[in-house]
C-alpha angles and dihedrals in degrees: 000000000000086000094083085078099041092049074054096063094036085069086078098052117098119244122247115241080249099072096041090064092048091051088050099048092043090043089055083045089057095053086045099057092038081066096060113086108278122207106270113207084169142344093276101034123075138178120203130139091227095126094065092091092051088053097055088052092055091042086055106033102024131224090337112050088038091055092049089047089060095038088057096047087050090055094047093050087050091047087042093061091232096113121113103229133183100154139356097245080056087040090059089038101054114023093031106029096031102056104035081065104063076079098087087069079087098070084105101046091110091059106037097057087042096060088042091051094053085036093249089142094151084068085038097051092044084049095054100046080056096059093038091069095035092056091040088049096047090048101043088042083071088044082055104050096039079052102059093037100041105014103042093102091063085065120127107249120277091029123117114226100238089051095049085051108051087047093046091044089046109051087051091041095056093031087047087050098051092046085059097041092055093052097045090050093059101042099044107061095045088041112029090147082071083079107019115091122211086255085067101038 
């Protein structure tokens, strides 16, 4: 699990032309497919499997291009007029910090492309599931927080904000996950080349 330092230093390294393309292109997909009707358990809680995009980029381009991927798709969602905004301070924390840090979904990137290279897609799969949740979890802990701080007031009655949050929070963060995870389960082993570079072929 060394690669979570590597996927670390990577951050410095500039990105190929290449893979700013790609980030721009994925991050377009993103919005695209956050248009689509996600599955509503409740007003504040949603399901989609809009992030996906945003994962293959990590998974190819590690923590950095899969920051500025989410970044991107933040920014778009903000031009685009479908973010949900209150203040500026939630605005930055949920459309700017949130998303860039689904990148770190990418700290296994190395890895990941390496054991689907040599068709060890049991290690890659595990891998992948890891930085699923890591990337989920780094994105919705900023949901949370903006939660508690900006959306306490819509609380039932009787429920504390931090408490409404984190439910709300969780329940889109773990559907929203599985979602992901489904998806990307289907598309990888029949199109591993979608996150393998030419530097790992």
């Amino acid at each position: 699990m060394n690669d979570s330092k590597t996927g670390v230093r990577n951050v410095n390294k500039a990105l190929p032309l290449q893979a700013k393309i790609e980030i721009a292109i994925f991050a377009a997909l993103a919005l695209l497919l956050d248009l689509l009707p996600s599955i509503k358990i409740a007003t504040a809680v949603s399901i989609s499997f809009s992030m996906v995009p945003i994962f293959i980029m990590c998974f190819r381009w590690g923590v950095k291009g899969g920051a500025l991927s989410g970044l991107l798709w933040g920014l778009l969602q903000l031009a685009t007029g479908t973010a949900y905004i209150l203040t500026a301070l939630q605005t930055f924390i949920e459309y700017i910090v949130a998303f860039a840090f689904i990148g770190f979904g990418g700290i296994f990137s190395q890895s990941i492309k390496t054991n689907l290279a040599n068709n060890n897609r049991s290690k890659a799969f595990v891998l992948i599931v890891l930085s699923l949740i890591i990337g989920s979890f780094a994105r919705y802990f900023w949901h949370f927080i903006a939660g508690i701080i900006f959306w306490g007031s819509y609380a039932p009655k009787g429920m504390s904000a931090l408490w409404y949050s984190f439910s709300m929070n969780g329940i889109s963060m773990v559907g929203s996950l599985i979602a992901c995870l489904i998806i990307l389960s289907l598309l990888i082993p029949s199109a591993s080349r979608m996150i393998v570079t030419k530097s790992h072929s």
